[in-house]
N, CA, C and O of each residue as an XYZ file, in Angstrom:
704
protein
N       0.856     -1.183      0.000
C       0.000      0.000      0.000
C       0.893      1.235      0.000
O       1.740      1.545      0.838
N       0.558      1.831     -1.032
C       1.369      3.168     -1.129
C       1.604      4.503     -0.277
O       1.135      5.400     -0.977
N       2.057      4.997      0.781
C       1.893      6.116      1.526
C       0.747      7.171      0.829
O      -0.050      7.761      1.558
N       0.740      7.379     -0.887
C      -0.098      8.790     -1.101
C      -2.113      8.040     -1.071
O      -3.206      8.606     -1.056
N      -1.709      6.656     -1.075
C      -3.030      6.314     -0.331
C      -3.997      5.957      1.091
O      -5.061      5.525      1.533
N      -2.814      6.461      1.341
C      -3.011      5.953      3.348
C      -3.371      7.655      3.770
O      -4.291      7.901      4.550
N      -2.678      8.561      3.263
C      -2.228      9.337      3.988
C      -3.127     11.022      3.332
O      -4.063     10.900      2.541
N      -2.663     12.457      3.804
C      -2.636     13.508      3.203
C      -1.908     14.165      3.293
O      -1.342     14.097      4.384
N      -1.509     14.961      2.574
C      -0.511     15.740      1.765
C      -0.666     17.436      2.166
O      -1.615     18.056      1.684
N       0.510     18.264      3.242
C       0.320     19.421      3.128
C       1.899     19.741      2.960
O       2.901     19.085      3.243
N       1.716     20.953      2.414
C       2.667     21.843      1.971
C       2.860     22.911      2.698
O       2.025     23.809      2.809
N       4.311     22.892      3.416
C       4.374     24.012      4.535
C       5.102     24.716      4.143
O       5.971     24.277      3.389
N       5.073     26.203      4.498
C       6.459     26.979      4.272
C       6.450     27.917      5.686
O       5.661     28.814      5.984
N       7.451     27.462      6.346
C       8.107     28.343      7.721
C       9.459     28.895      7.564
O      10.501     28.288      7.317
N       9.250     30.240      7.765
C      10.318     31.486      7.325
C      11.002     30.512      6.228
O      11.975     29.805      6.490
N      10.398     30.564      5.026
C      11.157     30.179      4.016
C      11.508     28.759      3.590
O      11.971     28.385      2.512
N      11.218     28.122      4.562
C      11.857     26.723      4.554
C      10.844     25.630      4.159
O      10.034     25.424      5.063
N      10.617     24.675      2.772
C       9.319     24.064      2.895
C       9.458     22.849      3.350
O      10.563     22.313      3.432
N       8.528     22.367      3.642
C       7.979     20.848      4.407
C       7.059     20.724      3.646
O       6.367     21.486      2.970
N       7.165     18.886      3.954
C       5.645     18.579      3.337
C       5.142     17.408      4.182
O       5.580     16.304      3.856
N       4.191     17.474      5.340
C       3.799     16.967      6.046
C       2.648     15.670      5.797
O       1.589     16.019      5.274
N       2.806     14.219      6.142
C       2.084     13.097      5.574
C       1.492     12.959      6.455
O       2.303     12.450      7.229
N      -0.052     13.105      7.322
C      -1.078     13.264      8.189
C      -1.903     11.391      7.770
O      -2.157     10.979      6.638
N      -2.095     10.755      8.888
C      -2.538      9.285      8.609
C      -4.276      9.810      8.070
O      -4.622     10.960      8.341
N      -5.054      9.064      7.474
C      -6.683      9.626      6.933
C      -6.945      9.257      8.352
O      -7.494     10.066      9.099
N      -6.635      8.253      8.700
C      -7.865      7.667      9.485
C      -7.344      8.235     11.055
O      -8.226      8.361     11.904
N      -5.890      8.582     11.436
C      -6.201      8.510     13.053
C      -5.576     10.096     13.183
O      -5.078     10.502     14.233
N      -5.682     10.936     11.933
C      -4.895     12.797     11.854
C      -3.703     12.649     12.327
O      -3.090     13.688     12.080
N      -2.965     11.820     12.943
C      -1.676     11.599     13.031
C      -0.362     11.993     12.214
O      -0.572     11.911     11.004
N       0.752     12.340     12.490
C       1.990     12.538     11.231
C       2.146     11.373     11.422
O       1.919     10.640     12.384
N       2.719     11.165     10.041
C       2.902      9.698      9.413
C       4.898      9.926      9.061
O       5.756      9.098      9.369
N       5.105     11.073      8.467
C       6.176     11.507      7.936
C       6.149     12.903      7.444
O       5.130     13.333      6.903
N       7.380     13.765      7.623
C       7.725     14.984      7.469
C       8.711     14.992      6.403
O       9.632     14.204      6.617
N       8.798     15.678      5.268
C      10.401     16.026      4.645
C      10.608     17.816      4.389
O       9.882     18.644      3.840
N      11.330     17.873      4.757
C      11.833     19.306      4.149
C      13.103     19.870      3.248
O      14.283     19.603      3.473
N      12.692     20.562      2.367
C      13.045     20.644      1.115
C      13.219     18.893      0.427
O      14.362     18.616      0.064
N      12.423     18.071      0.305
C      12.347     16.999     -0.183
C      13.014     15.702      0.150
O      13.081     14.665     -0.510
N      13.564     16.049      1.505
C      14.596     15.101      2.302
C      13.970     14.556      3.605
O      13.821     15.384      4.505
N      13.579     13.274      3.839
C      13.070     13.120      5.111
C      13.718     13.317      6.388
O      14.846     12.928      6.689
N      12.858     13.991      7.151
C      13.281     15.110      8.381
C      12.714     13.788      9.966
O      11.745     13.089      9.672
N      13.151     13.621     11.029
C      13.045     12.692     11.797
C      12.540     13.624     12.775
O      13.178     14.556     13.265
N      10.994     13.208     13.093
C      10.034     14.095     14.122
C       8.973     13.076     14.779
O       8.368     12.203     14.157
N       8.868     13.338     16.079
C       8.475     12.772     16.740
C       7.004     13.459     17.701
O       7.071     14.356     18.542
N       5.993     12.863     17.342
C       5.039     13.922     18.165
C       4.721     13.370     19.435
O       3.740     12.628     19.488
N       5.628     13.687     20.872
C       5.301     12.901     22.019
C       3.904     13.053     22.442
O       3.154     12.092     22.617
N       3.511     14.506     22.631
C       1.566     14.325     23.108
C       1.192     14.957     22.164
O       1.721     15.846     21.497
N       0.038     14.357     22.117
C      -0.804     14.982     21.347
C      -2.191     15.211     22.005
O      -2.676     14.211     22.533
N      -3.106     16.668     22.079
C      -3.714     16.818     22.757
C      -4.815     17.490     21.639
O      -4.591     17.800     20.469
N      -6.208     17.614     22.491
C      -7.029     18.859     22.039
C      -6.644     20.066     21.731
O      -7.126     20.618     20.742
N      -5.788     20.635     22.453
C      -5.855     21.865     22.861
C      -4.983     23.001     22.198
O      -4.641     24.111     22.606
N      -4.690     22.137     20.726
C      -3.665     22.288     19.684
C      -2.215     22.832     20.580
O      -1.652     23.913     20.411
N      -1.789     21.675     21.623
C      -0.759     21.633     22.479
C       0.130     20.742     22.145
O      -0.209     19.578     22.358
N       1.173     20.916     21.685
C       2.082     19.588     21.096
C       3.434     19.437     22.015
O       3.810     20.508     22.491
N       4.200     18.326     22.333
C       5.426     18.623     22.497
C       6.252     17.466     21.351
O       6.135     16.257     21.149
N       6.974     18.381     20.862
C       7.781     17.193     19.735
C       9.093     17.337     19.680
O       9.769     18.220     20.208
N       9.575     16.092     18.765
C      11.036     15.543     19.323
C      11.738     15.604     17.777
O      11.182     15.052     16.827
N      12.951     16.298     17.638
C      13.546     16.160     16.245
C      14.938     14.931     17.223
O      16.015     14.655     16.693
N      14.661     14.577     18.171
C      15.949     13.209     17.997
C      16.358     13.975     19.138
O      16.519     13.222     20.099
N      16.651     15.497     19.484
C      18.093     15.492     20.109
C      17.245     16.797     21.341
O      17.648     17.175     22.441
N      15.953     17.205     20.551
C      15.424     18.194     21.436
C      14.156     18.164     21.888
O      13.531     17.524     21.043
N      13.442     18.492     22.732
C      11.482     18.196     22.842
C      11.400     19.993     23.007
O      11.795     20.899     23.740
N      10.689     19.780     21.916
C       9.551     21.679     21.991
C       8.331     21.187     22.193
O       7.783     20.137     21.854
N       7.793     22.692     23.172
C       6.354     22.581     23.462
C       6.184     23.294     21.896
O       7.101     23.707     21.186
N       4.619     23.300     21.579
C       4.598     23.833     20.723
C       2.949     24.074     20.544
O       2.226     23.098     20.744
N       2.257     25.522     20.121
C       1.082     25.670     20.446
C       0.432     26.066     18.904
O       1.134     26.878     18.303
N      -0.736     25.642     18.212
C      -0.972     25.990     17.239
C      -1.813     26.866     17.439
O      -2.542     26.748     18.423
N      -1.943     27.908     16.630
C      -3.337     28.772     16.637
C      -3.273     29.115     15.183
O      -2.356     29.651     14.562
N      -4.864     28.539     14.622
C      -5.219     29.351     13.309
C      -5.555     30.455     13.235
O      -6.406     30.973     13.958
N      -4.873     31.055     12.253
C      -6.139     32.065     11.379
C      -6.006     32.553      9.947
O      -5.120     32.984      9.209
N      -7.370     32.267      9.903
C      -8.052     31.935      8.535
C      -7.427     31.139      7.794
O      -7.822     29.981      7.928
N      -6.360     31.320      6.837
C      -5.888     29.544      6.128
C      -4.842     29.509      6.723
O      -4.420     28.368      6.913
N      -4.119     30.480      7.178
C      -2.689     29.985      8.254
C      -2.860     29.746      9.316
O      -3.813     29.978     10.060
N      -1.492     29.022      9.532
C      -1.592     29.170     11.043
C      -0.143     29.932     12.042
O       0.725     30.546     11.421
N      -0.093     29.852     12.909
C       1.001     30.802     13.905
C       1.216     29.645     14.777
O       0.305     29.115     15.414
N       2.068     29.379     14.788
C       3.046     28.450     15.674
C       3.867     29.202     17.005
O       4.529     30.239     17.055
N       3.601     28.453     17.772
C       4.497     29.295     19.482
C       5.373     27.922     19.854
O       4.933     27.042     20.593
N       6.275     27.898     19.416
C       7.657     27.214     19.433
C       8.557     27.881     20.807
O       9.355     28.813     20.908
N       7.949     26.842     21.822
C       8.605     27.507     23.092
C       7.988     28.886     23.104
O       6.782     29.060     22.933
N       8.980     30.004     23.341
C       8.069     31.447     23.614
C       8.457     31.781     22.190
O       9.013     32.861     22.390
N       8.513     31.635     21.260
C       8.645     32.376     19.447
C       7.327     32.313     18.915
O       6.464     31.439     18.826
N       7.401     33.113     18.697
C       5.818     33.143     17.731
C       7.087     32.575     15.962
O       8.280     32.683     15.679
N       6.099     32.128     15.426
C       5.959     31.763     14.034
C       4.658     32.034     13.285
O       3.536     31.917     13.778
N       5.057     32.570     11.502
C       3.595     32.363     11.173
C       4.664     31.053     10.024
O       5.825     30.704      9.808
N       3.125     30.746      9.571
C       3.609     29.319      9.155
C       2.239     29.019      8.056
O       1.068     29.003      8.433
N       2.709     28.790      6.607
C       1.644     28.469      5.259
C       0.992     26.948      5.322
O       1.723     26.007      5.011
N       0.510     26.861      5.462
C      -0.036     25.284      5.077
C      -0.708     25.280      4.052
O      -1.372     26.313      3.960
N      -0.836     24.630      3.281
C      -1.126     24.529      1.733
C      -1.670     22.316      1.876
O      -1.138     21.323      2.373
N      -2.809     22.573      1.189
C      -3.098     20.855      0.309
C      -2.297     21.159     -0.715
O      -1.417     22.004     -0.880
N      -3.019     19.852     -1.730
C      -2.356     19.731     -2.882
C      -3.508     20.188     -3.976
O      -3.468     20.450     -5.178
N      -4.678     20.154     -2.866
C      -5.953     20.859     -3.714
C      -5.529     22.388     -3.779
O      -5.463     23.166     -4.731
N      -5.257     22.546     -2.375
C      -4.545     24.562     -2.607
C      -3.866     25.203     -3.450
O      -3.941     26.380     -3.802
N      -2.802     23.897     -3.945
C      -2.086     24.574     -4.825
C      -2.227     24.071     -6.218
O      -1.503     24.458     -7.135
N      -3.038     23.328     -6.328
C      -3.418     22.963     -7.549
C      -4.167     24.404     -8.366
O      -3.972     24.881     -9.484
N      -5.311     24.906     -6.964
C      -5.921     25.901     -7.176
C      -5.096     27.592     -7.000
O      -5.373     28.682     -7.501
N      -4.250     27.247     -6.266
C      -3.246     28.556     -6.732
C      -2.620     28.750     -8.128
O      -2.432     29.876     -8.589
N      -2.318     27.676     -8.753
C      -1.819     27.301     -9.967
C      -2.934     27.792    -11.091
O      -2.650     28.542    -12.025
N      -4.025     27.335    -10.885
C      -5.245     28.047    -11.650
C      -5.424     29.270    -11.501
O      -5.447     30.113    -12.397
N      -5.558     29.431    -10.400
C      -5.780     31.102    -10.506
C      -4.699     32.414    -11.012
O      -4.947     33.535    -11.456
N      -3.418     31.706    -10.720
C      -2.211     32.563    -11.789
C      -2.284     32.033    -13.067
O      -2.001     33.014    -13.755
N      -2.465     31.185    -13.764
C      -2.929     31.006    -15.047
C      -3.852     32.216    -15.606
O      -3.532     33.095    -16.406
N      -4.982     32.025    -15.007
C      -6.058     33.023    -15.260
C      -5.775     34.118    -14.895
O      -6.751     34.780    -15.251
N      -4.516     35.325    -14.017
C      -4.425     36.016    -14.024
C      -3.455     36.364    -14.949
O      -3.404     37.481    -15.465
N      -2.327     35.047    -15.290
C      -1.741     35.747    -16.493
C      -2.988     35.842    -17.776
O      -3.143     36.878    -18.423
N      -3.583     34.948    -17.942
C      -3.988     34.972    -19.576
C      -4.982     36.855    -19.490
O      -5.220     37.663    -20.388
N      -5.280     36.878    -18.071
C      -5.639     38.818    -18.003
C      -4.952     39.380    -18.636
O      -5.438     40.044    -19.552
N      -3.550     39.367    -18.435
C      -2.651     40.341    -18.786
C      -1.955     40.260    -19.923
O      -2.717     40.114    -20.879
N      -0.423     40.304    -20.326
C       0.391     40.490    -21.286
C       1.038     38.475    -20.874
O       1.117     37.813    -19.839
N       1.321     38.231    -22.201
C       1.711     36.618    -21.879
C       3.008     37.176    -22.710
O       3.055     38.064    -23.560
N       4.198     36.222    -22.088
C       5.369     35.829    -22.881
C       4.576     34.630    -23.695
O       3.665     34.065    -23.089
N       4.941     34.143    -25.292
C       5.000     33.055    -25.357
C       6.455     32.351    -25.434
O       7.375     33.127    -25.693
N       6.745     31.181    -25.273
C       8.453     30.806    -24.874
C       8.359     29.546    -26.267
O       7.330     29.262    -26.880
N       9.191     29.189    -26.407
C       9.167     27.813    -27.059
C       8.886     26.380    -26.094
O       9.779     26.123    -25.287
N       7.935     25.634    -26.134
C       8.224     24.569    -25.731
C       9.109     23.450    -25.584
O       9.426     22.742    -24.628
N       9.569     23.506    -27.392
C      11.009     22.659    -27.777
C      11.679     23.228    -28.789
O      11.287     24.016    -29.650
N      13.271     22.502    -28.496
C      14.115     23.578    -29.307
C      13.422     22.883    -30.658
O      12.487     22.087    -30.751
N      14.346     23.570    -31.758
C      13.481     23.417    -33.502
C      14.439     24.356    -34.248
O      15.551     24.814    -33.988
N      13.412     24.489    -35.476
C      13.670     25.528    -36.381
C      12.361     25.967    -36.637
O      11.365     25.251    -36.747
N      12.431     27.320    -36.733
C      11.525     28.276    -37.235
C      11.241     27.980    -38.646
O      12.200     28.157    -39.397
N       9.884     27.471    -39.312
C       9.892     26.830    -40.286
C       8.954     28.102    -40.768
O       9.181     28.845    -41.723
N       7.909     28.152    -39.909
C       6.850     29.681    -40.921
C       6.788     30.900    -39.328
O       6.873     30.654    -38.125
N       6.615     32.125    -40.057
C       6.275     33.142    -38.905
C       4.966     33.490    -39.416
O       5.017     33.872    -40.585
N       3.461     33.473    -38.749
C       2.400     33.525    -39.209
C       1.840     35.073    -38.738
O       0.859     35.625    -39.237
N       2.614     35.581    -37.764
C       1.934     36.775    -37.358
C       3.027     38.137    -37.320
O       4.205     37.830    -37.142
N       2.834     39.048    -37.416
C       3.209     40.723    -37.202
C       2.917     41.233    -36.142
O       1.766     41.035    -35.753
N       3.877     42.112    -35.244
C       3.164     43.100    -34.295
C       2.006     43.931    -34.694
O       1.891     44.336    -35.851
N       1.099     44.208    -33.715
C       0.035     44.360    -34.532
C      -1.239     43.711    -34.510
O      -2.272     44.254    -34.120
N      -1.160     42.676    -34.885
C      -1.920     41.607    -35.779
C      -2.906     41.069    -34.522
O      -2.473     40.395    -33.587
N      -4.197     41.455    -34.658
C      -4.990     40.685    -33.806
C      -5.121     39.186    -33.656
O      -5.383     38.791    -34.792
N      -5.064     37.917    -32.657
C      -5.264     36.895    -33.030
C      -6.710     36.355    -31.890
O      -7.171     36.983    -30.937
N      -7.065     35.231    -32.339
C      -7.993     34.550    -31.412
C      -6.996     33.569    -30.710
O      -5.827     33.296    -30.983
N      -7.879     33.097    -29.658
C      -7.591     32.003    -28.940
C      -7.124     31.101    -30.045
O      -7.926     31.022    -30.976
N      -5.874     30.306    -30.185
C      -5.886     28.964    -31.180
C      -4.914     28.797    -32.248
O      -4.167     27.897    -32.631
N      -5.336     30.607    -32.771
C      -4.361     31.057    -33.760
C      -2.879     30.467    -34.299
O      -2.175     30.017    -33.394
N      -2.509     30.430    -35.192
C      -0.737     29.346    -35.379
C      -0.015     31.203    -34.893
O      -0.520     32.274    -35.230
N       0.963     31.043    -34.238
C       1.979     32.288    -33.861
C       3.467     31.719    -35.337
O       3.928     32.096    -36.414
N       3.585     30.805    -34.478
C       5.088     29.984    -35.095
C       5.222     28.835    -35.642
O       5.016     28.113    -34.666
N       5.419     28.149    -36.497
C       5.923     26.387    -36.707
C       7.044     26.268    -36.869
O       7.759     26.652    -37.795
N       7.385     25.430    -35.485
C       8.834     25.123    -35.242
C       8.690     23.344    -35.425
O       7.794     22.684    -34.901
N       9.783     22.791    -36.280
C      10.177     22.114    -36.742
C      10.932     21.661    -35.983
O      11.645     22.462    -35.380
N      11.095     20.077    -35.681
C      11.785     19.565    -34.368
C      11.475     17.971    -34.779
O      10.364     17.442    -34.724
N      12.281     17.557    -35.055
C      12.694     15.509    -34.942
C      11.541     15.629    -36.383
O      10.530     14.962    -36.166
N      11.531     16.339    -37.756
C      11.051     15.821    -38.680
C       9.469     16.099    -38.510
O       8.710     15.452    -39.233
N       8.962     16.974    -37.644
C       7.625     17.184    -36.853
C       7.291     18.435    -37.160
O       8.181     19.135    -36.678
N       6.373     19.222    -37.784
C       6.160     20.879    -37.811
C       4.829     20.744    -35.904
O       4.014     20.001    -35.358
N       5.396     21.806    -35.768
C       4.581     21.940    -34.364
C       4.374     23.424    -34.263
O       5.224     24.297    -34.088
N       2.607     23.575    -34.461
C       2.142     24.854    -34.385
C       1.965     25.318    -32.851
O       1.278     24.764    -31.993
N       2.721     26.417    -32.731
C       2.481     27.205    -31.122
C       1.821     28.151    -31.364
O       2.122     28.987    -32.216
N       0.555     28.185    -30.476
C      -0.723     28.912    -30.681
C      -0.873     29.808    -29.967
O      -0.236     29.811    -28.914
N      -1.783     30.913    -30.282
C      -2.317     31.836    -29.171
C      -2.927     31.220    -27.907
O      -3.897     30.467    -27.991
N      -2.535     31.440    -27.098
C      -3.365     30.938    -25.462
C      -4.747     31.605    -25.445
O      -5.726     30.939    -25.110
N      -4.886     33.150    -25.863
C      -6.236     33.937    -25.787
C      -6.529     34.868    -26.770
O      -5.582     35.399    -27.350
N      -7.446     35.108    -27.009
C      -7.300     36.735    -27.922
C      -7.013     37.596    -27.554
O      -7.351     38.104    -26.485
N      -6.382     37.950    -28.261
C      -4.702     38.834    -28.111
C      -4.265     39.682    -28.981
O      -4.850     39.537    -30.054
N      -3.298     40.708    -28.988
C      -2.542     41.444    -29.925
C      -1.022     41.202    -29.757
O      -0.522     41.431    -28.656
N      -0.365     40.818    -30.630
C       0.703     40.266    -30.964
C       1.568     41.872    -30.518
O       1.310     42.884    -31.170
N       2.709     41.910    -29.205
C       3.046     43.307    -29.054
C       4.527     43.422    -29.461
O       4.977     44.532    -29.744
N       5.304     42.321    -29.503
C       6.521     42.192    -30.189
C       6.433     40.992    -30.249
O       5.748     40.337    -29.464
N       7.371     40.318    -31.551
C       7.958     39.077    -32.016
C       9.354     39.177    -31.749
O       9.981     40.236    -31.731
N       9.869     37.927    -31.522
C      11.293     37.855    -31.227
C      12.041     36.450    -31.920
O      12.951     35.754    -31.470
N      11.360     36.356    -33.045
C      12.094     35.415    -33.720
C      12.036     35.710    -35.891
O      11.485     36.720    -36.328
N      12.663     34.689    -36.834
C      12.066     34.577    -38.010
C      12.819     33.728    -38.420
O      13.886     33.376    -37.915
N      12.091     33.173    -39.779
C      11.623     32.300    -39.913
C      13.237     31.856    -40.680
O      13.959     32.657    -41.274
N      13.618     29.933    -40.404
C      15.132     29.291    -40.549
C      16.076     29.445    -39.219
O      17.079     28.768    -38.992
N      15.365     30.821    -38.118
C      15.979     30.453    -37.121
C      15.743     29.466    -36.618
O      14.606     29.031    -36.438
N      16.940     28.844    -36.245
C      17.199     27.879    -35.019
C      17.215     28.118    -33.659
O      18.247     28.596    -33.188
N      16.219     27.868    -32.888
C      16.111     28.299    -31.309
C      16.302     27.455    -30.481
O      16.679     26.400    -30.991
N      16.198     27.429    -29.218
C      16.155     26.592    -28.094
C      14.793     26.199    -27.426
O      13.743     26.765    -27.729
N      14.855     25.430    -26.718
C      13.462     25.468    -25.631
C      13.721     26.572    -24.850
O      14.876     26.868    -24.543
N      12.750     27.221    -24.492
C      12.437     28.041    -23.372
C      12.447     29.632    -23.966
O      11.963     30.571    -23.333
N      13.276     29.800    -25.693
C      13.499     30.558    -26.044
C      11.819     31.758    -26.544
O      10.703     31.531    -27.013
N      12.563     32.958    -26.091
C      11.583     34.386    -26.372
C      10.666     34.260    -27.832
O      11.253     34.403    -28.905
N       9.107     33.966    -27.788
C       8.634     33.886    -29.219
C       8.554     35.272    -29.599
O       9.102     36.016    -30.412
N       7.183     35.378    -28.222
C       6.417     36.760    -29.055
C       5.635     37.658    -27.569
O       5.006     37.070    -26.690
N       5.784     38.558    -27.592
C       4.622     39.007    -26.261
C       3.095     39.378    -26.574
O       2.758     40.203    -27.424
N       2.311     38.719    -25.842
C       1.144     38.651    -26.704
C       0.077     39.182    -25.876
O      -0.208     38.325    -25.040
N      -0.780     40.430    -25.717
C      -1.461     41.330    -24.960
C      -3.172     41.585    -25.119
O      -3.741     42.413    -24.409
């Protein structure tokens, strides 16, 4: 049985530092901690109502007091206050959506997906497009691959033409 089926998944960030905490479904328990993607050795000696913890990294025991508010929470680590992010994987799935949708508001870079060659340039600064529109066909392993408008848009500079050879990640067009 796999841990991401036993368990849930939060995403912490304290002053900078992330964790990602494995909570059991069935008894709210930590199951496992890693931070920055390395498993971290924590021990929760009580566990109480009263969001009162004392826990053990191996070599030390902190009291430790939770208090929410609103999606965070503030941690009292001995006498330190902390504030402290907790994030699901639903949270940030949905943070991820919602900067999507605030870029496609605004001005978009488009980038290359894969390196190629610039085989046709279909648009001008200028040039109104719809959602869908071909921008570029970049040519890559014998393949023409049309990179499209994300939204309707006005094409505000281009940064390529056509026989160039580019990279992935490389500057297409800024599109507004």
């Amino acid at each position: 049985m796999s841990l991401e089926n036993t368990t849930k998944s939060y995403h912490i960030n304290i002053q900078d530092e992330q964790f990602e905490a494995f909570i059991d479904n069935h008894t709210g328990k930590l199951v496992s901690l890693r931070q920055n993607g390395k498993p971290v050795s924590v021990e929760i000696l009580n566990w109480n109502t009263d969001n009162k913890y004392s826990v053990s990294n191996g070599k030390t025991i902190s009291n430790v007091l939770v208090n929410e508010m609103n999606d965070d929470l503030e941690l009292f680590i001995g006498c330190r206050s902390t504030e402290v992010s907790v994030k699901t994987d639903r949270d940030i799935l949905i943070d991820k959506y919602k900067a999507k949708a605030k870029q496609e508001q605004g001005a978009v870079k488009v980038l290359s997906p894969l390196p190629g060659l610039v085989t046709k340039v279909e648009v001008t600064p200028g040039l109104q497009l719809k959602k869908g529109d071909c921008i570029v066909v970049i040519e890559a392993m014998k393949m023409e691959n049309e990179i499209a408008a994300p939204k309707d848009c006005v094409v505000k500079e281009l940064n390529i033409e056509e026989g160039q050879a580019i990279e992935k990640d490389h500057f297409i067009a800024l599109l507004e």
